[in-house]
N, C-alpha and C positions, 0 to 999 in steps of 0.2 A: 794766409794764402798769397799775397799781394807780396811778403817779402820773401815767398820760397822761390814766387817768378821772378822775383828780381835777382835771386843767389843763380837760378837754372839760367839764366841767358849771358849774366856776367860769366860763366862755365863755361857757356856754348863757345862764347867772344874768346875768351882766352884759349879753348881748345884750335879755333880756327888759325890764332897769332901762333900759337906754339908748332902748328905743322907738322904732330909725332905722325911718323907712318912706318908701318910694321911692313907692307908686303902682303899681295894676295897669298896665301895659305889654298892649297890642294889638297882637297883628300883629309879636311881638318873637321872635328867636331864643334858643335854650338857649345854658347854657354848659358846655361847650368847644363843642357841637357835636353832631346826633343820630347815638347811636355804638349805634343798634342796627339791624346789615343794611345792607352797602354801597348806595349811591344813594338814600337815603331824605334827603331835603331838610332844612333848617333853617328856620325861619322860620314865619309864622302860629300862635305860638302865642300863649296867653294867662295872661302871665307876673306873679307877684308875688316883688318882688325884694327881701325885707327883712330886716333882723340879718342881714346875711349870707349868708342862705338864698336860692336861687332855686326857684320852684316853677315849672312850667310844664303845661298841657293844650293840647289843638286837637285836632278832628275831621277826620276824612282820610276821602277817598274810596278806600275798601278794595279796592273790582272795581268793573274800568271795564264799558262795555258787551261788550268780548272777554275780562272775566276777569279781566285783568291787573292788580295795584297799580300806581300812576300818583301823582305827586305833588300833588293838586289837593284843597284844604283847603276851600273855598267859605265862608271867614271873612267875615261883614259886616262887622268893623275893630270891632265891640264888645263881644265875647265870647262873640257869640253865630255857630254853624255854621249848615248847610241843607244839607241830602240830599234824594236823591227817596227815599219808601217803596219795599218790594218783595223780594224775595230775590235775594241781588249775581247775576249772570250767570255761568251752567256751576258752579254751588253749588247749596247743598240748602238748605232752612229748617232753622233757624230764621239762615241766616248772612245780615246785612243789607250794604247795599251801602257804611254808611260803619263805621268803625271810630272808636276814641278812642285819642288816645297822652298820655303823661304821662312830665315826667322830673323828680327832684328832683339839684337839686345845695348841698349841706349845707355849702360854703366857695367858692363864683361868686368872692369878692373876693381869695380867701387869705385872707382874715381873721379866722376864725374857729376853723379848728385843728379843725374837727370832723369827724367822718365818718361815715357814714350808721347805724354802730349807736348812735353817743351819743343820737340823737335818738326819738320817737316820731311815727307817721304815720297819716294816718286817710286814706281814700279814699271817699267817697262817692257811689253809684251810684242816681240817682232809679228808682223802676221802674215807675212810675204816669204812666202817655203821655200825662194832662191835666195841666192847669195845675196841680194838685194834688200836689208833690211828695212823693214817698214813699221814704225812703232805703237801702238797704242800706250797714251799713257795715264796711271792715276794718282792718287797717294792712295794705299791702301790703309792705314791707317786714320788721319785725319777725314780722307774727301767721303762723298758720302756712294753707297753700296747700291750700286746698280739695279741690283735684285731688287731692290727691297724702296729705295727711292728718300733714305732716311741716313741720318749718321749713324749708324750700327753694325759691326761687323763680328761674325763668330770667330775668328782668332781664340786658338790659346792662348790665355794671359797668368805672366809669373813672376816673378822678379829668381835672384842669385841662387834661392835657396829651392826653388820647385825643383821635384825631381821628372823622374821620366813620367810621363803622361799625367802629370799633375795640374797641366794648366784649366784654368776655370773660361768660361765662355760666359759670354756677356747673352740673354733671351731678349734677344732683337723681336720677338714678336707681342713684349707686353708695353703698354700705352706708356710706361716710364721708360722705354729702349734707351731712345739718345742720352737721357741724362745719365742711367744707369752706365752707361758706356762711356762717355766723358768723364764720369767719377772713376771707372776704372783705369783710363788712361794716365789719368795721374796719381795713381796708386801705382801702379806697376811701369815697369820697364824693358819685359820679353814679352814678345809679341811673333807666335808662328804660327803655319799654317799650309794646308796641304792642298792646290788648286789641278783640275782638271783642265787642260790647256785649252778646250771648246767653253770652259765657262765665260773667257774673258778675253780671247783670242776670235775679234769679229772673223766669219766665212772659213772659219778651219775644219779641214778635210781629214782625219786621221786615215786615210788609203792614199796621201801622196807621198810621194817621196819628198824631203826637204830639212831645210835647217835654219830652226829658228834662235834666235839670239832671244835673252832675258839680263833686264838689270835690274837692280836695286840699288837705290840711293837716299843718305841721310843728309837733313842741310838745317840748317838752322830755319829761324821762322823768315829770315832776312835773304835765305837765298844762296847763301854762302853753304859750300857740301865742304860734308866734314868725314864722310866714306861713301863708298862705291864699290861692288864687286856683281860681275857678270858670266853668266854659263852660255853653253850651247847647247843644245839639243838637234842630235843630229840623226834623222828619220830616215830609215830604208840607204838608199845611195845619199843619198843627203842631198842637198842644193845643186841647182847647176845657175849659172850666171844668166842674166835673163837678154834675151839673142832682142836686137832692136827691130822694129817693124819694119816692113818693106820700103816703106815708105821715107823711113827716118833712114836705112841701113844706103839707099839710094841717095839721100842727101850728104850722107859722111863717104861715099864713094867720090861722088861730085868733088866734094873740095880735097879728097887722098890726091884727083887726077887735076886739078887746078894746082897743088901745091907742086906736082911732077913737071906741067908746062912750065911753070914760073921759074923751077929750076934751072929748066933746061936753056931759057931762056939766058939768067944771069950766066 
């Protein structure tokens, strides 16, 4: 164990020196394949494929008008989604009608020898519906599960060869979770999963209009990111820029008409 961590981080260290980068991918599939829930489609995501690492996001429409999951991603081809606003149909608020999925895969090439505990992971969730980005962040892999108050999370887990809906979940509710879940981490190296943006998105409204930003990011344990790729999700009219208080808009008047005196002055 002690010399496969030492082969995964000399990996990590070298992938960071070498600086391969492929380019965000639109409109691209994961790799092997999305292995959580049989019949959930491949394809429309918004992929960064580098050192090795694949990262992937895209926005799905969660319930269609009868309810039902459906596979309809409504990708513009630039990383940016579009939903209608509203609460999904035959649900309650606060549940919206699109969802966000994300999968990381930590060796796409074989090449890397890595597997999803050598690395570290940030997830970031905008929670501010203007133009105005405001972040919630975690690792969703490593940190520990909000729900739950424990290191264990239900992710699909796979590595190269799981097919579509073949990923195995880790039963976060038996007295061995975290450890069962650590042993899995370092068994595998696909990690995906499919989030309702009120799970984890503090004060969110699915009847406003707005546009929220989503990242994903890989880094070594040291801090150093090794990929990154990020979506939009953009609800009803989408965002508007957030207009400043009376208060504040009176004080940036003030200095627009001190900077007009001062002119006119020189």
């Amino acid at each position: 164990m002690y010399k496969t961590t030492l082969n995964a981080l000399a990996a990590a260290s070298m992938l960071v020196a070498s600086g391969a980068y492929a380019g965000i991918i639109y409109n691209g599939n994961v790799t092997p394949d999305v292995i959580f829930g049989s019949g959930n489609a491949n394809g429309s995501f918004t992929l960064d494929q580098q050192n090795g690492i694949e990262l992937g996001l895209r926005g799905k429409l969660r319930h269609n008008a009868a309810g039902q999951p459906e596979n309809t991603f409504n990708s513009n081809g630039d990383g940016t989604y579009r939903f209608a606003a509203g609460v999904a149909p035959t649900q309650a608020s606060p549940t919206a009608v699109w969802s966000f999925e994300w999968a990381i895969n930590t060796n796409f090439e074989n090449s890397t020898n890595l597997n999803l505990s050598d690395l570290s992971f940030v997830l970031g969730l905008d929670s501010n519906p203007s133009l105005s980005a405001t972040y919630t962040t975690f690792d969703p892999i490593n940190g520990t599960n909000p729900g739950l108050g424990i290191l264990c999370w239900d992710h699909a887990l796979g590595d190269n060869s799981t097919g579509n809906g073949g990923g195995i979940k880790t039963n976060c509710g038996l007295g061995s979770a975290e450890v069962d879940y650590a042993t899995n981490l370092s068994d595998f190296n696909v990690a995906q999963n499919s989030w309702k943006p009120h799970w984890y998105i503090p004060g969110f409204n699915p009847e406003v209009d707005g546009t929220y930003n989503i990242f994903l990011s890989a880094m070594t344990k040291a801090g150093e990111e090794l990929a990154r790729t990020e979506i939009q999700i953009i609800v009803g009219q989408g965002g508007r820029m957030e207009v400043p208080e009376p208060a504040s808009l009176l004080l940036i008047l003030g200095g627009l008409l001190g900077l007009s005196r001062s002119s006119r002055r020189r």
